[in-house]
ROKEBA-191140 format. One record per residue: residue in three letters; x, y, z of N, C-alpha, C in turn. Coordinates in pm, whole numbers, plus 50000, padded with zeros to 5 digits. Layout:
ALAXYZXYZXYZ...
***
This chain:
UNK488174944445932488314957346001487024965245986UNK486584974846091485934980346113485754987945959UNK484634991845962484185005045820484475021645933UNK484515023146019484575032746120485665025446212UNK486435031146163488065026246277487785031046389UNK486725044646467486995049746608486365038146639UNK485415032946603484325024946715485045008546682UNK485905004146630486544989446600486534982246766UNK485734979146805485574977446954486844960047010UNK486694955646843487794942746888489134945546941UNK489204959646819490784964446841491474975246979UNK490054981947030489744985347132489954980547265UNK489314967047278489354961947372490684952447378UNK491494950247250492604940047292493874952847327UNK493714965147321494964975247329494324979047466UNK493234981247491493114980647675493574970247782UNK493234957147700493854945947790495744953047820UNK495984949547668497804956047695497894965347782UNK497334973147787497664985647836497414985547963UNK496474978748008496374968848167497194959648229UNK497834953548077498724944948140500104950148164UNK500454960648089502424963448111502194974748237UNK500664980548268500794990648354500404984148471UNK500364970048478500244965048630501734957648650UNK502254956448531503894948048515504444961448577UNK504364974148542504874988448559504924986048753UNK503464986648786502674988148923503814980549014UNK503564964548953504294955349030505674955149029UNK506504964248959508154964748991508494973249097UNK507654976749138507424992549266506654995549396UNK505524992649352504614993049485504904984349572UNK504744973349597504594965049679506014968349732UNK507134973749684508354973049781509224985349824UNK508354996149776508425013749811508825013749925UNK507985006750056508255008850212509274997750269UNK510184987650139511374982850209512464992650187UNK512254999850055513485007549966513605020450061UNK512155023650142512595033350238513345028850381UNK513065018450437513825015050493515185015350468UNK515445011950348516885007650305517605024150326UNK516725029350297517505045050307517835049650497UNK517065040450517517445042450735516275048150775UNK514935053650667513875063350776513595048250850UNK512865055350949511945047151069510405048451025UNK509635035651137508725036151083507655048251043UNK507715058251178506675067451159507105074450996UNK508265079050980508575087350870508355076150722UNK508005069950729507965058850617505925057550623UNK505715059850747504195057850745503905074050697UNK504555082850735504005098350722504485098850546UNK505125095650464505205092350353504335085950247UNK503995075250311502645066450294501445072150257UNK501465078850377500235087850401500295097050345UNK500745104350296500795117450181500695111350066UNK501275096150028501155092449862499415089449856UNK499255082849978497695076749926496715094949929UNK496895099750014496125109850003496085118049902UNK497495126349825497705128949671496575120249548UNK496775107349550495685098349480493935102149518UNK494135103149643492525102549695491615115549613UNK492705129449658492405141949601492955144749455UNK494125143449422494725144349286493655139649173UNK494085124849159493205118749055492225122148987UNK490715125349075489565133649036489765142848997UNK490485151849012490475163748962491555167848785UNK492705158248792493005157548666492195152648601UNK491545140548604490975135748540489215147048493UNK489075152448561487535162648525488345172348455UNK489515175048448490175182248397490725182248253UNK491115167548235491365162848127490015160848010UNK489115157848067488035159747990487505167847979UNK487205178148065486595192048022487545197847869UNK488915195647902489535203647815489925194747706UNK489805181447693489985173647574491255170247570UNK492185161747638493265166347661493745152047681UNK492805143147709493215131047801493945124647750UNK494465119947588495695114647566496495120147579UNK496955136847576498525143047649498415138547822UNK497245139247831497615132747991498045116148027UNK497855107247966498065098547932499785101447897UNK500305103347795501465103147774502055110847832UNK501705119347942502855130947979502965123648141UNK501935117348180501635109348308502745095848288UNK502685090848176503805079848152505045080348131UNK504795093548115506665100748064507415108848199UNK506305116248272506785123148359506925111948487UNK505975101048486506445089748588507655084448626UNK508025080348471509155074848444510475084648504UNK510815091448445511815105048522511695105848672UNK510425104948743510545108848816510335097048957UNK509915088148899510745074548945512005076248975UNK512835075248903514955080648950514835089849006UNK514525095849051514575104949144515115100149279UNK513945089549360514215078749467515795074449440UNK515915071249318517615067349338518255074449381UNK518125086349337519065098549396519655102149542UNK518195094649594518105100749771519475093349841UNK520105098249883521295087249970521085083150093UNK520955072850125521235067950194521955067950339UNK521225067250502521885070950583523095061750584UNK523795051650547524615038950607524905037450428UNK525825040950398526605040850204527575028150259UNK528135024750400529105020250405528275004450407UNK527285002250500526204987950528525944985450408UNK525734997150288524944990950135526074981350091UNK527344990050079528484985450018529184968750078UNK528544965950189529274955750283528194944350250UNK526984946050215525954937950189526274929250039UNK526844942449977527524934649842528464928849833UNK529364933849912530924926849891531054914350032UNK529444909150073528924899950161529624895950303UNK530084904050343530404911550446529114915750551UNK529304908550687528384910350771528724916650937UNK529994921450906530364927051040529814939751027UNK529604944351145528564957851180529184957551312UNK528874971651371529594980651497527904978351534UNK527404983751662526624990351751525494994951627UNK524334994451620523294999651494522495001451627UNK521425016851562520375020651599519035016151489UNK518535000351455517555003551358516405013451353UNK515785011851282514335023551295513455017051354UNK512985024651447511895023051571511125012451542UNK510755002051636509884990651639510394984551550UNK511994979651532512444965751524513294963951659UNK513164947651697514044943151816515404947451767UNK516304949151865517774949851790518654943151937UNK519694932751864520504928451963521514939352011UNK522344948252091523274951252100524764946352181UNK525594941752086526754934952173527644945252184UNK528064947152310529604955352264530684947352343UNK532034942852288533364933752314534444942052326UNK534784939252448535844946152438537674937652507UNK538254940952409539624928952484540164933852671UNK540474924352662541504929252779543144936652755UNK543384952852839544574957052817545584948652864UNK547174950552872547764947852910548144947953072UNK548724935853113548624940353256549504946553319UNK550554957953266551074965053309550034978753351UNK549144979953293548474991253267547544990353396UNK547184979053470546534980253580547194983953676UNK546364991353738546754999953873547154988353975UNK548034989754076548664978954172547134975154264UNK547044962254244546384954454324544904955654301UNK544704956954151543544960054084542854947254062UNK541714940754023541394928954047541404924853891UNK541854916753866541964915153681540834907953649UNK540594914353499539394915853456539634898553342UNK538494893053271538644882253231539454887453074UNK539294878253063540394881552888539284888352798UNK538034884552800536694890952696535404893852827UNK535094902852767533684899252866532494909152755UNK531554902152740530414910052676529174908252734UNK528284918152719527104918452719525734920752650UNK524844911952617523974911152502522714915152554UNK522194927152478520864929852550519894929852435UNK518924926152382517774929352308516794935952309UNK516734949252264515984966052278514634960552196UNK513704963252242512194958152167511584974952149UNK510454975252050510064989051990509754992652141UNK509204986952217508614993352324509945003452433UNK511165002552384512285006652468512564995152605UNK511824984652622512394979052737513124963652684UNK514274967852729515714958052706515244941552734UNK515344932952682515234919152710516364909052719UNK516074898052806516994890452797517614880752682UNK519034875552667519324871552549517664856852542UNK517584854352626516614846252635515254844352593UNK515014860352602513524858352611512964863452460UNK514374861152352514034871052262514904860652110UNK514294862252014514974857451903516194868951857UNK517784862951848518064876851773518614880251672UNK517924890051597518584892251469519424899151452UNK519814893251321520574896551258520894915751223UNK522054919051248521974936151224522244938851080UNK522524927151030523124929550882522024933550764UNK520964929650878519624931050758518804947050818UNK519424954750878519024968450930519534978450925UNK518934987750849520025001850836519935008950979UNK521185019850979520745029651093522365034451063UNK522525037251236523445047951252524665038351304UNK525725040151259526875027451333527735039051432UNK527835036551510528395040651669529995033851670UNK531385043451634532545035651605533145028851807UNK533505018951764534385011051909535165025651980UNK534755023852152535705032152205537125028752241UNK537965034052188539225022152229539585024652409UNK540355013952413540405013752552539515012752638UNK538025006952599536925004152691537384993552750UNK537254993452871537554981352980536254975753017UNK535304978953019534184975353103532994975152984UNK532244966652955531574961552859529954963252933UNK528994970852875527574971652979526814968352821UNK525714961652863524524964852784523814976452720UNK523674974452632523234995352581521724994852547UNK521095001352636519395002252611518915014452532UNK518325017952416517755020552347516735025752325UNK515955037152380514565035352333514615056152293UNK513215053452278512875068752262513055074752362UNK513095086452358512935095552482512055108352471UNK511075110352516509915123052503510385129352597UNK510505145552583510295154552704509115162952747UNK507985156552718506925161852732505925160652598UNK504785167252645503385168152576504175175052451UNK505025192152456505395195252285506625187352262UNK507135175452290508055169452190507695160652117UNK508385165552000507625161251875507895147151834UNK507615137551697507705124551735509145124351662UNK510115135351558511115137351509511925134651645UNK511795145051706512755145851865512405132651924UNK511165125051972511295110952014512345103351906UNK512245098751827513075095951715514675095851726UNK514785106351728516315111651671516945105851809UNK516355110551960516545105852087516975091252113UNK516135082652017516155071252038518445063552007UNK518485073951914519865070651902520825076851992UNK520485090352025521365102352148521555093752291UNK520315086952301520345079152442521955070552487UNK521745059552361523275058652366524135058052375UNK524335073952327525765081252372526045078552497UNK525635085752626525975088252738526435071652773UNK525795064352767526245047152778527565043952759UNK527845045852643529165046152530529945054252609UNK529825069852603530915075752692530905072552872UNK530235069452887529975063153029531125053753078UNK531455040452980531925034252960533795033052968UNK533935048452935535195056652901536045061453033UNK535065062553145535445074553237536725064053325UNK537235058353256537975051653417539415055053273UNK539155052653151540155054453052541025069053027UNK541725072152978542155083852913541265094352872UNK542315107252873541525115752803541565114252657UNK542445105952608542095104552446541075090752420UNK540445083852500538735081252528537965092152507UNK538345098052588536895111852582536945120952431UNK538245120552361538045127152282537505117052156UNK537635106652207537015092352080535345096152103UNK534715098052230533645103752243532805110452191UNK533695120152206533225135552163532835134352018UNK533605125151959533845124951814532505117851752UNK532235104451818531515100351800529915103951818UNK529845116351935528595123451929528765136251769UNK530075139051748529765148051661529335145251508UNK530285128751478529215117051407528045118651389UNK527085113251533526035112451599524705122351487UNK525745138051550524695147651501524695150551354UNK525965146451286525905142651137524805137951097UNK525005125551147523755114551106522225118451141UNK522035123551272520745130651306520495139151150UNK520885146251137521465161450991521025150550864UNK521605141250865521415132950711519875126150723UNK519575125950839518145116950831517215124150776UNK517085138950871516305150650855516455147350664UNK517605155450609518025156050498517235143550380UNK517535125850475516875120050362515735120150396UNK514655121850478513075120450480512725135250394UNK513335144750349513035156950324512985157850185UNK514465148950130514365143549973513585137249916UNK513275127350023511855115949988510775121449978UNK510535124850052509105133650057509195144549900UNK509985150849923509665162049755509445148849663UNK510545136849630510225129649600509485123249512UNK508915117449606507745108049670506455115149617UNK506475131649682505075140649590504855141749490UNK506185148049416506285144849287506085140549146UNK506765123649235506495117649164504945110549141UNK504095108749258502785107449298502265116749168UNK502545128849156500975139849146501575134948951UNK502325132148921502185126148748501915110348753UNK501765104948851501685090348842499535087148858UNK499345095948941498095094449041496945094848900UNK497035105548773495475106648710495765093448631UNK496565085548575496755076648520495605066748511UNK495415061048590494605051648590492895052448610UNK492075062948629491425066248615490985074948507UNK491555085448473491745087848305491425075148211UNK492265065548215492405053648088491135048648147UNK490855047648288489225043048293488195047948252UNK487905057448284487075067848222486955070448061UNK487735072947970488055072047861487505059047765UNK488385048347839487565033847799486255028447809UNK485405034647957484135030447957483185043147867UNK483615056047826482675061947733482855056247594UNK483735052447575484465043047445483605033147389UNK483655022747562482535013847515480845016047535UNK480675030547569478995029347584478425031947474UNK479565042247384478995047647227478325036347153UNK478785027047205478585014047084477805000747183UNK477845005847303476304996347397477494982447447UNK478944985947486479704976347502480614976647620UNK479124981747704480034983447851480544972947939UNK479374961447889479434949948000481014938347938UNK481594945247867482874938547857484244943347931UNK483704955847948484624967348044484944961348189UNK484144951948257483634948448359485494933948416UNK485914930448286486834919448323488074925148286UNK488314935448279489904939448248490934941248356UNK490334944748468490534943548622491994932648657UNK491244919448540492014905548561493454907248483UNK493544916248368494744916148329495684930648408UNK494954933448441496014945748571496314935548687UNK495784923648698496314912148849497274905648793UNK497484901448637498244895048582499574899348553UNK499514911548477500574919948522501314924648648UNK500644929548709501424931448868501944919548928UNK501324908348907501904890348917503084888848829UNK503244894848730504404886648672505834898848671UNK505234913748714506274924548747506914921248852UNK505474915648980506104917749092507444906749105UNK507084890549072507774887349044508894881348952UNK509114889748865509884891948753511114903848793UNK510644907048873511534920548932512044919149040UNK511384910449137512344900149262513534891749158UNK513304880849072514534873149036515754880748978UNK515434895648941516644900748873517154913248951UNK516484914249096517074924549182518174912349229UNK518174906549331519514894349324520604897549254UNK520614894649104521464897449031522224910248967UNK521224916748984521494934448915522024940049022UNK520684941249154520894947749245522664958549265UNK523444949449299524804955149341525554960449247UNK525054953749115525604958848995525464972048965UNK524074977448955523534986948922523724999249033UNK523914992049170523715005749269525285010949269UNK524915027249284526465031749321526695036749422UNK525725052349427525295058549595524155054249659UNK523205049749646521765047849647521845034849739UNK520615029849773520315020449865520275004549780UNK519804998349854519384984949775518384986249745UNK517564983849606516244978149532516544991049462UNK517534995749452517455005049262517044999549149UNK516864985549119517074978949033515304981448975UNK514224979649119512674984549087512464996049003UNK513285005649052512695021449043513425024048814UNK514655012148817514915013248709513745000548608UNK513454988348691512874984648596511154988648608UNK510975001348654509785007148623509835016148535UNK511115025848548511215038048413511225025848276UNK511795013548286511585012948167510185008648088UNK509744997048196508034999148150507145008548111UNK507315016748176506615026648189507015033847989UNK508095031947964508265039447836507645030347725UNK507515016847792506345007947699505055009447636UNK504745010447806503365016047838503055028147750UNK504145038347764504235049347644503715045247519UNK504445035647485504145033047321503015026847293UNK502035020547401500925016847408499965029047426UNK500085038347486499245045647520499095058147405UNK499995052447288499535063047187498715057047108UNK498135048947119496785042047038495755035247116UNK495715036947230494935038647323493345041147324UNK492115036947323491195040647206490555054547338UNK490395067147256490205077047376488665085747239UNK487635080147271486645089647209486695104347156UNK486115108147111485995121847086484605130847185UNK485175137347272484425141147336483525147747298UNK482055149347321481055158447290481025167347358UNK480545186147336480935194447463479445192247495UNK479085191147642478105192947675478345199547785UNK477055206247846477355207148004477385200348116UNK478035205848212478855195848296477605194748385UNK477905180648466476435174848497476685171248653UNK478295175648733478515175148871477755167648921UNK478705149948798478355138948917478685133349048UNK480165137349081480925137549237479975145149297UNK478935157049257478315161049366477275155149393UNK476695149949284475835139649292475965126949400UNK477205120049353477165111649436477345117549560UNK477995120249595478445128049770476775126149830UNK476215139449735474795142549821474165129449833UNK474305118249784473645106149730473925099249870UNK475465098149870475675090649992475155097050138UNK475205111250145474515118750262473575119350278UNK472435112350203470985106950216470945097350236UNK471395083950250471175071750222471625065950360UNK471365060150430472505055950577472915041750505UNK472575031750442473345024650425474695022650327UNK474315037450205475535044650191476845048350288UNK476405055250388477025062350516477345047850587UNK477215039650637477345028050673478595022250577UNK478225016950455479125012850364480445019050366UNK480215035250320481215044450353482595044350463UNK482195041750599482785037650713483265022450671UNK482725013650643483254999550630484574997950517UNK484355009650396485915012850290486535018750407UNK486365032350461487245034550509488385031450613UNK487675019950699488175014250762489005001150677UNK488365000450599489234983850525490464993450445UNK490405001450404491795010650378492725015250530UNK491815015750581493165019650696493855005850739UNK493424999550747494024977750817494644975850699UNK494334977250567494944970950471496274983150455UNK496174992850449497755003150469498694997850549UNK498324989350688499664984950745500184974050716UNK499084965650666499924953250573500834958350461UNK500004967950386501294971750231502434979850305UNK502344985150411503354990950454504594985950552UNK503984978950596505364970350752505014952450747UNK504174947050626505004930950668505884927650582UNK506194934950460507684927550411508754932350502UNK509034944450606509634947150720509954937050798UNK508524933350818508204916750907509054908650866UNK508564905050708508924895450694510984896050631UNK511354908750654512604903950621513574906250743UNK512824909950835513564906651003513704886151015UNK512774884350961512634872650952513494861750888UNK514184869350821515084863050694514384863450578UNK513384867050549512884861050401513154872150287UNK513344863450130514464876550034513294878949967UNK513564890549902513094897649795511484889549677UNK511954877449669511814866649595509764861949620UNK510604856649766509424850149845508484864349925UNK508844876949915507654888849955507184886049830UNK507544889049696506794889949559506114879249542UNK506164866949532505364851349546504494851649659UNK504744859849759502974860749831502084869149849UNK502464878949757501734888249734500954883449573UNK501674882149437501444873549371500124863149395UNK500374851849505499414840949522498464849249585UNK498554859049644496764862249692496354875049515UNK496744877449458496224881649335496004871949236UNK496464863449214496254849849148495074838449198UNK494894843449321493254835449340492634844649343UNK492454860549348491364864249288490874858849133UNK491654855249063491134855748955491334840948900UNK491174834448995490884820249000489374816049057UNK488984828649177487624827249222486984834649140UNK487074846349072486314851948962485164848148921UNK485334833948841484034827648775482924824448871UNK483264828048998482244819349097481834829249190UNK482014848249142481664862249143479844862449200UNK479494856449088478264857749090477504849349168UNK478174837349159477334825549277477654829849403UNK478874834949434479324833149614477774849749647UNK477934857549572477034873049602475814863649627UNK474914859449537473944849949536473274838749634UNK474504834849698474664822849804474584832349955UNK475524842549929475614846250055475404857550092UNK474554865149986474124878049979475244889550024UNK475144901249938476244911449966476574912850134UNK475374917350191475644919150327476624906850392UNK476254894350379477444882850455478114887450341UNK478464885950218479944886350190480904897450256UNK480154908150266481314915250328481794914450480UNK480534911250514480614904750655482324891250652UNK481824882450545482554873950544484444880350502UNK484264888350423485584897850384486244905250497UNK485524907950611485684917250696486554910950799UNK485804897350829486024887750899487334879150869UNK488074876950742488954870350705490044881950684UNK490164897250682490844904850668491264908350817UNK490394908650927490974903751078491704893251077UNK490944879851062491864869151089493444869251009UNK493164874450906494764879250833496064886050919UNK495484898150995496144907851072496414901451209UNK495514891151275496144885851381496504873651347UNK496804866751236497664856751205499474867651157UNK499704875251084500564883751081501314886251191UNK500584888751293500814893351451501904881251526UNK501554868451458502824857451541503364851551468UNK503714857151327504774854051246505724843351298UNK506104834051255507204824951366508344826151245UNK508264828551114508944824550994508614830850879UNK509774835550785509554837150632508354829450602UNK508334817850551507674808450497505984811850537UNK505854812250705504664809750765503624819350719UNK504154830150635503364841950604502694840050445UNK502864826250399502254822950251500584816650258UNK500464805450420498994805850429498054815250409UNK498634824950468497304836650530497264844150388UNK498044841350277497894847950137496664847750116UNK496254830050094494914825750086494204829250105UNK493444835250254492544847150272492124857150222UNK493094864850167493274876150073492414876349990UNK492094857949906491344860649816489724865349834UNK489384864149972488424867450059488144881550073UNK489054885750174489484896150238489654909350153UNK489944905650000490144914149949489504911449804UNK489804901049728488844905249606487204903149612UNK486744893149718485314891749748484774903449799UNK485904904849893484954920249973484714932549878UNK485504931249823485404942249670484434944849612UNK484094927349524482974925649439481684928849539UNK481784930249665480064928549732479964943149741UNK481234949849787480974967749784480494968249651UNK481044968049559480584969149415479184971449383UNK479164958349407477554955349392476864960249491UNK476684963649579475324969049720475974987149625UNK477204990249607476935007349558476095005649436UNK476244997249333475414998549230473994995949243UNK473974985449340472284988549365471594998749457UNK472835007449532471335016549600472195029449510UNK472905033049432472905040749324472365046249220UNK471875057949202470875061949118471275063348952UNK470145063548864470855063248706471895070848732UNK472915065548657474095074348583474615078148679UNK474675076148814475625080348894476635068248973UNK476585055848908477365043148966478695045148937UNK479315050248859480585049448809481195060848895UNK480125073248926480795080049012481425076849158UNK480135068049211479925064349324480595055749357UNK480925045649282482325037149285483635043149270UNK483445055949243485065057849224485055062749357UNK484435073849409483955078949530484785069249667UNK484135057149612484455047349720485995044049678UNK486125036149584487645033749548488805047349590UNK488345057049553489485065449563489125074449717UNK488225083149745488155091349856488345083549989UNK487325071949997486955069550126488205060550108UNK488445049850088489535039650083490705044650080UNK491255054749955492195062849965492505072050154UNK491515077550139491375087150304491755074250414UNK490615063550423491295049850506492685046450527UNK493205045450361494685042050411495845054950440UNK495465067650385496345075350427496295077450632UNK494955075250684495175080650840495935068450863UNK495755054450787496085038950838497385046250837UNK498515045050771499575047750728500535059750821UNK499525071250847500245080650927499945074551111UNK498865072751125498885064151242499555050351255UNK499745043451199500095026651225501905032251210UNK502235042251129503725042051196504075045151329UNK503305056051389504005054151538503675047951592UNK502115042551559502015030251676503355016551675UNK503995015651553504825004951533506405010351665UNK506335027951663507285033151697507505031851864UNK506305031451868505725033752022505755020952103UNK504665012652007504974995652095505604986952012UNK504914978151892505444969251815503984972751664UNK505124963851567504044960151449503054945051527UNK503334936151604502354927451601501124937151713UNK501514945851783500764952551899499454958251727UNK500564968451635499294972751561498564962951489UNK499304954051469498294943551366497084936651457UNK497174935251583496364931251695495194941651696UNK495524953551720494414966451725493704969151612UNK494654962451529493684963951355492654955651389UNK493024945151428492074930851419490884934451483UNK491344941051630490144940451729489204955951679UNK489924965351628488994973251561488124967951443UNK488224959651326487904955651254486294942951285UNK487204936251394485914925851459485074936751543UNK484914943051605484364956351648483224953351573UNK483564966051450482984973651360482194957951278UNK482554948151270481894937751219480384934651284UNK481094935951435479594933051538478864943951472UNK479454956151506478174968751479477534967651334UNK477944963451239477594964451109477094956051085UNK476884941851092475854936251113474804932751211UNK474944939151319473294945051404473044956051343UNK473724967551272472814980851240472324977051073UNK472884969751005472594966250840470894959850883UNK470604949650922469314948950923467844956351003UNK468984968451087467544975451087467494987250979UNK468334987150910468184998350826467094999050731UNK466555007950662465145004750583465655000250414UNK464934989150397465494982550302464454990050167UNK465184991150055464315000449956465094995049851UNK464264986849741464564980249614464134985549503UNK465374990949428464944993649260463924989749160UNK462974993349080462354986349010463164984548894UNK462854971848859463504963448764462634965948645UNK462354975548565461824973348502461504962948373UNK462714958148316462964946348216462304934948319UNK462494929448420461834922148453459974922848481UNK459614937048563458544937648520457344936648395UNK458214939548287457584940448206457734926148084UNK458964915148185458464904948137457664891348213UNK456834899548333455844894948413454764896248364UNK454404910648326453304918448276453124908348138UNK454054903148051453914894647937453284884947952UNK453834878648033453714862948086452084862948147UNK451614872248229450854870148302449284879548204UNK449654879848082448554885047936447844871647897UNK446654879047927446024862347844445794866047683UNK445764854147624445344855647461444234855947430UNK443154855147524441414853947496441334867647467UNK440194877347400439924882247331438994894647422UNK438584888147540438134894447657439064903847702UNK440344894947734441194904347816442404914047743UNK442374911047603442724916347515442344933547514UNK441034932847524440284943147463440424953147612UNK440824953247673440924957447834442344963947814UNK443364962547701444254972347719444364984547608UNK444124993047654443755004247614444845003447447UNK446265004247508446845004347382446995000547240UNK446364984347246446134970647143444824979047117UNK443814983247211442404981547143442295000947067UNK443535010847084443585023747007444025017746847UNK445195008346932446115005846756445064996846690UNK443974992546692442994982846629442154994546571UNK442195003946645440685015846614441645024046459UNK442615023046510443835035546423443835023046306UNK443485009746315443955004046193442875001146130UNK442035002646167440444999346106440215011846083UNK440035024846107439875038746028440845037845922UNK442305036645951443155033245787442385027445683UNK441815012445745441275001145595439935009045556UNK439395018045622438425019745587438315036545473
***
């Protein structure tokens, strides 16, 4: 053991690994499946993207500022533990929210798949059948033409609002879609197709009112249906619009819960991880032990790999157990409060320096002004922000995708998993691929495989088919990483890299995925998710052309290396006695040592 326990850098660095590892086990029981669990509650896509988009943006702005906060005032282990404590609490919260459809949760468990008429949330296909028997034939009017014993009609509503044939369309299953259930009119004689879509009344209707419309439409269909029946039809009607506006009332109600939520819980979750960063790399500079700081990255992939799926095999089983009012995947939001109280007990030995007061040295302004001089800063800048907005609609609408598809809980966590598990399988080969293919192609090359990702997504045929394109990822996302990394640290000035990387990690990337997120939901609302994953692509290949024609005319300007210079300047010293005497310094310290002997 150390003679000075603060600086014990062994014991240091193995309670950071932990503390990386249960808080990516924490990460991975939650994130990756936040935007199915909202589904499960009935929002639609835009309100699930406008959600999105407020969590990443909270992070973008939040973070920095607790964290300058926490250190100005010395504080950063109560932030640390009050961030892990107040998470936890406020995690259950989400349980709380109820659910538009308590009756679909309950029928999913007790495996039960009959469903009435469903409105899912905007930009999924939905089959609608409605069956209706034949009355008795006393009840027909004399010389009425008799109707067949069943007659139905099957129409398939696509995000775009236009109805398709049973033909031209795969159809799913309703059992796997929340919404609004529409009760049987009795005494319907006449069976029509029911079309579906939004309805705008202009430039001020809002995308709530498109929305809510999309289910009101409907109605008139349904009671339409009625007019040849009784007046106790019409009052089955009436009833069912007054349903209707219930349910309109509960949606408002759950996007309103979520959201307080959702903020909430964000603004104690968000300084977390930058705090423990920050903290750890002054930790290790006291003692010249930064360049070990550099691989911990790998045990936050390891963790979120074995949460994410460790927390798929026991939602299955818990799931129904555990829920009472709440939706399906309570089982996440509980096995995160409990990590998280782990993480607690880790984070009270946590190695957190003793701060020196000095004055504050406004490196965020630093960097900012840094990047507003530099165009291949400003360049770079645009290339995060855009790779945050494409990558927001993947974390947000393909486990959507993929569970229209049929695929469970299980197999989303195992492919998300395999593209974090070859990052850190390509790792060791960090330095050769930068080397081989210089930063500029790697990101080029990252840019390029994070398109091809989004229009492979786009023709999904299957659960299964969505585990190739994992592979990419390791491209797309941990290569493209390491090359931002590296091009900010080299046109970054002393002491301002750590800023400038966060800069990028959190503002611009953060800002990327919050517009990704509030935009890519209505576009899903409006046409389809493969329409946005297509526009991702072709924006992305775009910006690829432009960025590599404008990267090489930019003016290229290289750091001096000084350690290397000055082991040129060595190499290239002769030992003769001539050229010796030619450097001023050797031939003072000879003069200074010969006046000594003398």
């Amino acid at each position: 053991m150390s003679a000075n326990p603060q600086w014990d850098v062994s014991r240091a660095l193995g309670l950071a690994r932990l503390f990386h590892l249960v808080c990516g086990v924490r990460d991975g029981c939650v994130t990756p499946f936040l935007t199915l669990y909202l589904r499960q509650l009935g929002l639609t896509a835009p309100w699930v993207g406008l959600l999105m988009g407020a969590k990443h943006l909270i992070a973008a702005v939040w973070a920095p500022f607790c964290a300058f906060l926490a250190k100005s005032y010395q504080r950063r282990r109560a932030l640390l533990i009050g961030s892990l404590l107040g998470s936890a609490g406020a995690s259950l919260l989400m349980v709380l929210v109820p659910p538009l459809d308590k009756d679909l949760m309950r029928r999913s468990c007790n495996g039960s798949h009959s469903v009435t008429t469903t409105v899912p949330p905007t930009g999924v296909a939905l089959t609608v059948t409605i069956t209706s028997a034949q009355e008795p034939a006393s009840n027909h009017p004399a010389g009425a033409p008799s109707l067949p014993a069943k007659r139905s009609t099957t129409r398939i509503v696509g995000a775009s609002g236009f109805g398709k044939g049973p033909g031209e369309s795969v159809q799913e299953p309703l059992s796997h879609l929340p919404g609004y259930s529409v009760g049987p009119v009795d005494g319907a004689r006449i069976t029509s197709g029911v079309l579906l879509h939004p309805v705008t009344s202009g430039a001020n209707s809002t995308a709530w009112e498109g929305s809510f419309k999309a289910v009101s439409a409907a109605l008139p269909l349904l009671a339409g249906s009625t007019a040849l029946g009784s007046p106790a039809n019409l009052s089955a009607a009436k009833g069912n619009a007054r349903a209707l506006d219930l349910s309109l009332q509960g949606l408002q109600w759950t996007f309103i819960l979520s959201l307080g939520s959702m903020v909430f819980w964000e603004l104690l979750t968000a300084p977390l991880e930058q705090v423990a960063d920050d903290s750890l790399y002054e930790y290790l500079d006291f003692v010249d032990a930064t360049d070990r700081y550099r691989s911990l990255w790998i045990w936050k992939l390891l963790g979120m790999s074995a949460g994410v799926c460790g927390i798929t095999a026991l939602v299955g089983q818990l799931d129904c157990l555990l829920m009472t009012n709440g939706a399906q995947g309570v089982v996440h939001f509980y096995g995160y409060s409990l990590v998280s109280i782990l993480a607690l007990l880790v984070s009270t030995a946590f190695p957190i320096p003793v701060c020196r007061q000095q004055e504050p040295d406004y490196k965020t302004v630093k960097a900012l002004s840094l990047v507003g001089g530099d165009p291949r800063l400003v360049l770079l800048a645009f290339t995060v922000f855009l790779i945050g907005a494409a990558t927001s609609t993947v974390q947000n609408f393909l486990f959507w995708h993929m569970e229209d598809l049929g695929s469970s809980e299980l197999v989303m966590g195992l492919s998300v998993a395999l593209g974090w598990l070859g990052e850190i399988l390509l790792h060791p080969f960090e330095a050769a691929l930068l080397r081989k293919l210089s930063r500029v192609g790697t990101v080029g090359l990252g840019l390029g495989c994070l398109a091809g990702q989004l229009l492979y997504y786009s023709f999904l045929w299957s659960w299964w088919s969505v585990l190739p394109a994992q592979v990419l990822s390791v491209i797309s996302n941990g290569a493209l990483w390491w090359a931002v990394r590296a091009s900010v640290e080299d046109l970054a000035t002393p002491r301002t890299e750590r800023p400038l990387s966060a800069m990028f990690r959190g503002h611009f990337y953060g800002g990327g995925a919050s517009l990704g997120s509030f935009v890519g939901g209505f576009v899903v609302m409006r046409f389809s998710l493969a329409v946005l994953y297509q526009a991702c692509c072709v924006v992305l290949l775009l910006w690829l052309a432009l960025f590599l024609s404008i990267q090489p005319r930019l003016p290229q300007e290289r750091k001096i290396n000084y350690s290397k210079l000055l082991a040129v300047e060595a190499s290239d010293t002769s030992d003769s006695e001539q050229e010796t005497e030619r450097d001023w310094l050797v031939k003072a310290m000879r003069e200074e040592h010969s006046d000594w002997k003398g």
